[in-house]
C-alpha positions as CSV (number, residue, x, y, z in Angstrom):
1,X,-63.5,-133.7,236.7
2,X,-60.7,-132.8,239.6
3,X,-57.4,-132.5,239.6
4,X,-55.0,-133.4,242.6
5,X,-51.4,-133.5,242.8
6,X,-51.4,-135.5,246.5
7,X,-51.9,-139.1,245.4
8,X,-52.8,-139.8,249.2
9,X,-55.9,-136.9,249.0
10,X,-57.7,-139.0,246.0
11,X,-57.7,-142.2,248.0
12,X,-59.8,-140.8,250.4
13,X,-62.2,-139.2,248.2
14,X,-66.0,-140.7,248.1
15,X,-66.9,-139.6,244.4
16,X,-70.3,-140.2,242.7
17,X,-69.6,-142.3,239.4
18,X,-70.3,-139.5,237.0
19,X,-67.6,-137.7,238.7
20,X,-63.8,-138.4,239.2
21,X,-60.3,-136.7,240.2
22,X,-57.0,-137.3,238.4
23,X,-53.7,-136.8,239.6
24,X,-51.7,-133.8,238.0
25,X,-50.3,-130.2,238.8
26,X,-53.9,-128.4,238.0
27,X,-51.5,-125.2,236.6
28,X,-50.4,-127.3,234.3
29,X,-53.6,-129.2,233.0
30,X,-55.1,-129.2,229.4
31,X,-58.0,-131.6,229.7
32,X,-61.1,-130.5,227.9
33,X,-63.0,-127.1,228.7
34,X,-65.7,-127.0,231.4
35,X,-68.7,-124.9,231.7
36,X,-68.1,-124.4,235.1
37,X,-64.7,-124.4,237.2
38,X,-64.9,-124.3,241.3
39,X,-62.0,-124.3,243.3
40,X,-60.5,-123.4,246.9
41,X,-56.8,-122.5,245.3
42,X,-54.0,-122.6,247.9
43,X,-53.0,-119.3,249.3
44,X,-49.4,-119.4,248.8
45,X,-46.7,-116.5,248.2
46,X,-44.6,-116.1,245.7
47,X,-41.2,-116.1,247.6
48,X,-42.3,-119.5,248.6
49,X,-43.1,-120.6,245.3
50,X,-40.0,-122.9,243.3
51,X,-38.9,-120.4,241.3
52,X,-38.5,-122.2,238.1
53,X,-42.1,-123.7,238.6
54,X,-43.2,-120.0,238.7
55,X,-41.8,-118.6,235.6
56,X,-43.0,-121.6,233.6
57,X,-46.6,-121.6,234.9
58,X,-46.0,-117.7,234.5
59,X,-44.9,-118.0,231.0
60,X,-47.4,-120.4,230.0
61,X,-50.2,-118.4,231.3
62,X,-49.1,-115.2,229.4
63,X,-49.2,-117.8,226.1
64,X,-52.2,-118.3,226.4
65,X,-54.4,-115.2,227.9
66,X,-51.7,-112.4,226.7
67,X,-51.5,-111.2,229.9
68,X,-48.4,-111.5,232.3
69,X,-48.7,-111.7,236.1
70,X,-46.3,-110.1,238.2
71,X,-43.4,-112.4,239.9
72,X,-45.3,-111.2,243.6
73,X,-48.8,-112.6,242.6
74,X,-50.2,-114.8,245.5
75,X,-50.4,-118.4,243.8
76,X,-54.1,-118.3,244.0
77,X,-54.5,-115.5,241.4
78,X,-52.3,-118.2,239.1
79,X,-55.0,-120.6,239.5
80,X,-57.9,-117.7,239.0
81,X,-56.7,-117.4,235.7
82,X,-56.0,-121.0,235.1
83,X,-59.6,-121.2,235.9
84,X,-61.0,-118.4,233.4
85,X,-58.5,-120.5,230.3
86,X,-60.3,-124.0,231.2
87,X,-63.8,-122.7,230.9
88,X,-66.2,-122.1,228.1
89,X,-66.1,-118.7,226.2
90,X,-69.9,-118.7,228.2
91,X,-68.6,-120.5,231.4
92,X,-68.7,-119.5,235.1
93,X,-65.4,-119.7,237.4
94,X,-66.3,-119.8,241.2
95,X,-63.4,-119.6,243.5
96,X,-63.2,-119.6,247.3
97,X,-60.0,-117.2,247.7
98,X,-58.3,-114.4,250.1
99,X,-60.5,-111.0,249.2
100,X,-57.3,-108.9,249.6
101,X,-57.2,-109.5,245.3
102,X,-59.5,-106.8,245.0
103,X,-56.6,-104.1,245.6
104,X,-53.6,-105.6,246.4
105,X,-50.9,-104.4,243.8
106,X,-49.6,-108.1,242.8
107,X,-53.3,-108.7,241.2
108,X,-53.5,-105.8,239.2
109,X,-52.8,-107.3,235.9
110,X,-55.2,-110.2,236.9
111,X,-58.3,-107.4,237.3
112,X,-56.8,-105.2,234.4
113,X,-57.5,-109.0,232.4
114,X,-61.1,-108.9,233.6
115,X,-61.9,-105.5,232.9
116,X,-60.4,-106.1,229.2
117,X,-62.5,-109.3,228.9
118,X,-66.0,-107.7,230.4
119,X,-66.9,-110.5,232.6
120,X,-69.2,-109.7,235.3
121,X,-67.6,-110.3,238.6
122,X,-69.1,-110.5,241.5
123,X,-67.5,-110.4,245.3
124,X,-68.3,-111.5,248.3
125,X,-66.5,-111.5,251.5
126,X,-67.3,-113.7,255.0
127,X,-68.3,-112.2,257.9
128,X,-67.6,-114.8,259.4
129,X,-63.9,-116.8,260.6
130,X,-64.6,-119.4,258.2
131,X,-60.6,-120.1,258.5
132,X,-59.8,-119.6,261.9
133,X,-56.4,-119.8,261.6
134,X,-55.9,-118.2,258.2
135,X,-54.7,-114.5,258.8
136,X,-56.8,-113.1,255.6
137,X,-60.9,-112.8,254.9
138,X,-62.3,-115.3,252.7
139,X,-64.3,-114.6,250.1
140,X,-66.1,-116.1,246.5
141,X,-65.3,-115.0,243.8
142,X,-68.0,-115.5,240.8
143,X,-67.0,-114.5,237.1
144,X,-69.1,-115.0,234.2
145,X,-67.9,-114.8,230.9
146,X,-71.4,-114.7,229.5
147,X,-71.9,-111.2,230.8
148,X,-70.6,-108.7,228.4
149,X,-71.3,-105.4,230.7
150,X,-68.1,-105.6,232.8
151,X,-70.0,-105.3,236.5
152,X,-68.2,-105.7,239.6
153,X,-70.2,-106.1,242.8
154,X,-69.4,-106.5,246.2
155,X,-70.8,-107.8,249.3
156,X,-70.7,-109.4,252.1
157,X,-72.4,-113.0,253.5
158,X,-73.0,-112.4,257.2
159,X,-72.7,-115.1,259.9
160,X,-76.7,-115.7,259.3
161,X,-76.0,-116.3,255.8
162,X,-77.7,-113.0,254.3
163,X,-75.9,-111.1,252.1
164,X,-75.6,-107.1,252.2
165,X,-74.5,-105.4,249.0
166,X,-72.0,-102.5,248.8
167,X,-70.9,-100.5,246.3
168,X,-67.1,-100.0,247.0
169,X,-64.7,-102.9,247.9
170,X,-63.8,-101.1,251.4
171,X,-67.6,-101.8,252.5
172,X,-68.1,-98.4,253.3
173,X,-69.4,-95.2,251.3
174,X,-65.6,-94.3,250.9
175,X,-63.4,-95.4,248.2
176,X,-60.7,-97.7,249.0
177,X,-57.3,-95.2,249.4
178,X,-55.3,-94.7,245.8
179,X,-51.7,-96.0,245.4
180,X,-49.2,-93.0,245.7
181,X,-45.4,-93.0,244.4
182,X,-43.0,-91.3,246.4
183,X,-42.9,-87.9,247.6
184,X,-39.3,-86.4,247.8
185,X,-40.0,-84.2,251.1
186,X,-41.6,-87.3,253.0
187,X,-42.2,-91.1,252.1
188,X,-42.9,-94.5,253.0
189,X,-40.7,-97.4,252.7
190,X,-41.5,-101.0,252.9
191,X,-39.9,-102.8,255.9
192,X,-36.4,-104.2,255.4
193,X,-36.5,-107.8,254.5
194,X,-33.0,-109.4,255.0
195,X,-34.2,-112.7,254.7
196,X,-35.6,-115.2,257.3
197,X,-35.7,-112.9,261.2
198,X,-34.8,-115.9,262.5
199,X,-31.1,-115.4,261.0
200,X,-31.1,-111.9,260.6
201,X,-32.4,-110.3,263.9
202,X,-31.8,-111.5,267.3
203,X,-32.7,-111.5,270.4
204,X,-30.8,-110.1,273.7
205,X,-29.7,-113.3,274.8
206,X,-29.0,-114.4,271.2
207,X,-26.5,-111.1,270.8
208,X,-24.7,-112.2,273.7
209,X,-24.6,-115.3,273.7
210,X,-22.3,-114.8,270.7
211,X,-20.5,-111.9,271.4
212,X,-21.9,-109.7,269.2
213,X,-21.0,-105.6,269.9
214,X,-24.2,-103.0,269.1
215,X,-23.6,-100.3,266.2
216,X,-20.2,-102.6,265.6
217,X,-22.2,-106.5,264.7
218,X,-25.5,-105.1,265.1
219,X,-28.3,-102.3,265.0
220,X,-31.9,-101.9,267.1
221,X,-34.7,-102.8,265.0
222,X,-38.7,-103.2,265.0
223,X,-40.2,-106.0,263.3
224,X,-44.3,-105.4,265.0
225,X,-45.1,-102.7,267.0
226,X,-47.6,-104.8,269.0
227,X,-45.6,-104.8,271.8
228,X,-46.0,-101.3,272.3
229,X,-48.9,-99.1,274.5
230,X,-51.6,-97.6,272.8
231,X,-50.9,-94.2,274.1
232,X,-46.8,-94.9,273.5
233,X,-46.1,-92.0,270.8
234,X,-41.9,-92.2,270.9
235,X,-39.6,-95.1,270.8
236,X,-37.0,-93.7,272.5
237,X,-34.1,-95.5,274.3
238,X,-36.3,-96.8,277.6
239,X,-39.2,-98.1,275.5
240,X,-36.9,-99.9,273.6
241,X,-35.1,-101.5,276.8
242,X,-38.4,-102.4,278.3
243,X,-40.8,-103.4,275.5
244,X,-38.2,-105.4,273.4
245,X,-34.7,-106.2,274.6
246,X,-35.3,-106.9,278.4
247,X,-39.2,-108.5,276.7
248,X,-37.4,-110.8,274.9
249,X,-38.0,-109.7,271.7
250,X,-36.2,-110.3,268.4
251,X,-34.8,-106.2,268.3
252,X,-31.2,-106.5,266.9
253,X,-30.3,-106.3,263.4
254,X,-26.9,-108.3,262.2
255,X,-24.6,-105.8,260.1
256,X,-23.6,-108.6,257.6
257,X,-24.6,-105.7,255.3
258,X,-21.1,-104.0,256.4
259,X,-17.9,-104.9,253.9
260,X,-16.0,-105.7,257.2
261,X,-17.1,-108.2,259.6
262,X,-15.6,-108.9,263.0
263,X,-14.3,-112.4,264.2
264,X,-17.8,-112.8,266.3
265,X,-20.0,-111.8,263.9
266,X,-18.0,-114.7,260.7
267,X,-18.4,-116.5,264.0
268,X,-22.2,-116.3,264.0
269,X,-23.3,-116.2,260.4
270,X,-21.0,-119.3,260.2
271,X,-23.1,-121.0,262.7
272,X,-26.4,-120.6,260.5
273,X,-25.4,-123.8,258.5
274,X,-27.3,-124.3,255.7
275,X,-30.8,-122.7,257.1
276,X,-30.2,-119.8,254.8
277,X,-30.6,-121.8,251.9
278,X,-34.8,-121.8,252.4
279,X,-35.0,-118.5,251.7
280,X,-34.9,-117.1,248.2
281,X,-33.6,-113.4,249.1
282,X,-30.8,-115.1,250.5
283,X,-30.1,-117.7,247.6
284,X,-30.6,-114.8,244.9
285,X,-27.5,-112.6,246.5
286,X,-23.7,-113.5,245.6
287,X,-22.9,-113.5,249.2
288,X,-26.4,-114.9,250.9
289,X,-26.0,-113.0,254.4
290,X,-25.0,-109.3,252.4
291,X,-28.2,-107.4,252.3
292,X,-28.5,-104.1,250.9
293,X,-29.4,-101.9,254.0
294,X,-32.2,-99.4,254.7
295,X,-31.8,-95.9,256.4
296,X,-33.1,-95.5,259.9
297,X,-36.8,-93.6,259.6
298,X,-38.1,-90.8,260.9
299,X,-41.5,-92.9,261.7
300,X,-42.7,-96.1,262.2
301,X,-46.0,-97.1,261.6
302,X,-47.7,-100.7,262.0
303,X,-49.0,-102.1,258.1
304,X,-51.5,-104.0,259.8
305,X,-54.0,-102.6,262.7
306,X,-57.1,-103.0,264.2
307,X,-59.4,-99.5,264.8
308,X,-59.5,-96.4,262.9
309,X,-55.5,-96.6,262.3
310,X,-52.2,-97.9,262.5
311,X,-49.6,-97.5,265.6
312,X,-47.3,-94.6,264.6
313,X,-44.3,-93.8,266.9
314,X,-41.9,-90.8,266.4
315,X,-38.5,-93.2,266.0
316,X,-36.1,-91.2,268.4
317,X,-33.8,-94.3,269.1
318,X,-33.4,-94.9,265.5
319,X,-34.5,-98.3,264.8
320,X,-34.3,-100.0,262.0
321,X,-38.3,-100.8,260.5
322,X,-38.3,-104.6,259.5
323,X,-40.8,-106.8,257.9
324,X,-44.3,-105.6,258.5
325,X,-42.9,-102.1,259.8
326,X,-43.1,-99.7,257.6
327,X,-40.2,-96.6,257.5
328,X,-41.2,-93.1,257.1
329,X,-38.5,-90.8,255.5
330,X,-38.2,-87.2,256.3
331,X,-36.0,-84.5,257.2
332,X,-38.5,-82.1,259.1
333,X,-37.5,-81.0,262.4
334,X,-38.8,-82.6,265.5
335,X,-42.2,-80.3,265.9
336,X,-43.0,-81.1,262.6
337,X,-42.8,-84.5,263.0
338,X,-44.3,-85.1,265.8
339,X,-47.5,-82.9,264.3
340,X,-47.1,-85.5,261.0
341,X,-47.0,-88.5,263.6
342,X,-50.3,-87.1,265.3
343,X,-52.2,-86.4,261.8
344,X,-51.5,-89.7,260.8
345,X,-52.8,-91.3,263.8
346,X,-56.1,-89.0,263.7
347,X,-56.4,-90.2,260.2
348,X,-59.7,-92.4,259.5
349,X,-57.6,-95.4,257.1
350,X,-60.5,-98.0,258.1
351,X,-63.1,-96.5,256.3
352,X,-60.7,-96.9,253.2
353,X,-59.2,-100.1,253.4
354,X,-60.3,-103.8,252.4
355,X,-61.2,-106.2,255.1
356,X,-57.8,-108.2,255.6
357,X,-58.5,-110.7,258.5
358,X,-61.7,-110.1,260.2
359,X,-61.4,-107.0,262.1
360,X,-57.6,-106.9,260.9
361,X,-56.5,-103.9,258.5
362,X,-53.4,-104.0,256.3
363,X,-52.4,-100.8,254.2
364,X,-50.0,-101.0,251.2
365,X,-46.9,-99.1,251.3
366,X,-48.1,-96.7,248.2
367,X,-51.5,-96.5,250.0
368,X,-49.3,-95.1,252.8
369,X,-47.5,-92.5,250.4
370,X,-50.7,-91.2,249.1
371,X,-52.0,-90.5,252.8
372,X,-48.7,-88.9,254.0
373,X,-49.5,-86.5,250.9
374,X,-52.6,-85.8,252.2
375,X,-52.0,-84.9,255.7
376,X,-48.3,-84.3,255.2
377,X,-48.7,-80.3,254.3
């Protein structure tokens, strides 16, 4: 038994006799339990779910397993658990999904159910680009609810097809890096997140094109840090001319965050329309383009890398960090930072972190924290 909500995906389904697919929301099916459950759930973020859909599903699944997700869970962790309460108390769930659930904060309450339960789970992430165009490693995900031992494996299914076995979910000998709350001399901050970039932070030619004044309609920004040398260690006022105004780059931030807005910039946000409206930060404030505002950081440092560790750059033109930037907050004088900017980039995260997108790292903002307070001294 399958269940599809696109009518069209059914018709074109050769099925065996024995076997067939209905059409339905599977979060929202009650046929009769299965001994086995396989799926391949979409990968799907929670700012892009329908909100209303979300709470219910949310709501429903709480009902029944006592356990409630958090808001930011990725929509295939809904259907992870959907899986476990449409199975046998001795059933198997298999499920083909993203391996970042094996840390990432927005699961948490999803593995804190499997620990409870005792179900052997068992890991394993591709080698292989088995979605070349999917920015995450795949991986399956087998849980038994006949095991009562609680065992979590992990390994990895090479390009070959054999599997190595490792004991920690960062495939090294080194534990995957705690989650850290804030320090008061020195912290990280998640990226700003306006709403959609493509409202909220312009380009050169966009800034002029309407007018728009810096400091007065708008502030510098980073939204990647790709752009940027290896060996660049300062964003000072030339790096940011060359590698992201005069490159093109999306680099200014709108001040619709400022009670008072000048004629060009009512002028701009008025231009917008109604594109706003696809974007929940925006249709969750009283006045959509209003954002509450972040300070300008000491650091910035890349959330996703490839190597030993993320881009760091000592943030001397004071840039706002957006989106996959993350901010670094201190008050130590410029020596002192620039040490803190070179222990962070001499800092082995790799060896610590899950697999996000084959050779592609991504540390957590907390994950940052507790590495700052490590080398931060």
């Amino acid at each position: 038994m399958g269940v599809e909500q696109d009518s069209h995906k059914i018709t074109q389904v050769g099925l065996p006799q024995s076997a067939q697919v209905v059409q339905g929301d599977a979060m929202a099916w009650r046929g009769a339990m299965s001994s086995l459950c396989i799926g391949n759930p979409p990968f799907i973020k929670s700012a892009h779910l329908d909100p209303h859909w979300r709470t219910a599903v949310l709501d429903r699944l709480e009902h029944e397993s006592g356990t409630r997700l958090k808001d930011t869970a990725n929509v295939f962790v809904l259907f992870m658990l959907q899986a476990l309460l449409r199975t046998h108390d001795d059933g198997l769930v298999v499920q083909l999904v993203p391996y970042e659930w094996v840390t990432r904060p927005s699961a948490a309450e999803f593995r804190a159910y499997l620990h409870e339960k005792r179900w052997d789970v068992q890991v394993y992430r591709f080698d292989a680009d088995i979605f070349p165009r999917v920015l995450t490693t795949a991986s399956v995900v087998i849980i038994d609810k006949h095991g009562t031992k609680g065992r979590w494996s992990f390994g990895e299914i090479g390009r070959n097809g054999a599997v190595r076995i490792f004991a920690s979910p960062s495939g090294t000998t080194k534990s995957v890096l705690p989650y850290a709350d804030r320090d008061g001399n020195v912290h990280a901050l998640r990226g700003l997140s306006p709403g959609g970039q493509d409202i909220f932070v312009l380009t050169e030619q966009q800034r002029l094109h309407f007018g728009l004044k810096k400091q007065r309609d708008v502030a510098p920004c980073v939204t990647s840090l790709r752009r940027l040398a290896k060996d660049t260690d300062v964003l000072d006022a030339e790096t940011f001319r060359r590698d992201f105004v005069q490159a093109g780059a999306r680099c200014w931030l709108i001040r619709s965050d400022k009670a008072k807005w000048s004629p060009e910039l009512s002028a701009y946000l008025a231009s917008v329309g109604t594109r706003w409206q696809r974007y929940s930060t925006c249709t969750n404030r009283s006045q959509w383009a209003r954002y509450v505002s972040h300070p300008a950081p000491a650091l910035l440092v890349s959330s996703g890398f490839v190597g030993k560790a993320p881009k760091v750059v000592v943030n001397e033109i004071g840039a706002v960090a957006v989106g996959s930037v993350y901010a670094v907050l201190t008050q130590r004088s410029k020596p002192k930072l620039a040490k803190l900017a070179s222990r962070l980039r001499a800092y082995d995260f790799s060896r610590r972190l899950v697999h996000h997108s084959n050779n592609l790292r991504k540390i957590e903002v907390r994950q940052l924290n507790a590495v700052l307070q490590r080398v931060g001294d």
